[in-house]
Residue, then its C-alpha position, 0 to 999 in steps of 0.5 A: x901682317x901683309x896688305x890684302x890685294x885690294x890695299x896693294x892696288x890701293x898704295x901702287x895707284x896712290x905711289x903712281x900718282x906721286x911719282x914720274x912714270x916707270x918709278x913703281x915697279x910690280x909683278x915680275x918687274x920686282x924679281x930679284x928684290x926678294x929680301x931672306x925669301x920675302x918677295x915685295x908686293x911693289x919697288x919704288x925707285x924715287x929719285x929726288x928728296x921729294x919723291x922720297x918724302x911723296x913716298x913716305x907720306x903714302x906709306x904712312x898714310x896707307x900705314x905700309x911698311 
């Protein structure tokens, strides 16, 4: 099932908040990402095991894969 516009817009604002700026990427920032054809609506670059816990403490929260 994928996420609406409106809930992506939601997770990328929410990711950038957590994270130092530059860390999320979207639009034609994540050309090259694209996994069996599949494209992702964002990419996250955490550096640090905090950021990677914010991250999957958003994920979860917004219930997104």
């Amino acid at each position: 099932m994928s996420m609406s516009p409106t809930d992506v817009a939601s997770l990328v604002d929410s990711l950038n908040s957590s994270l130092p700026a530059g860390r999320v990427l979207t639009g034609e920032q994540v050309d090259g990402y694209e996994v069996d054809g599949l494209r992702p609506s964002a990419v996250v670059l955490p550096e640090s095991v905090d950021e990677v816990s914010a991250v999957l403490a958003t994920a979860c929260r917004r219930r997104a894969a």
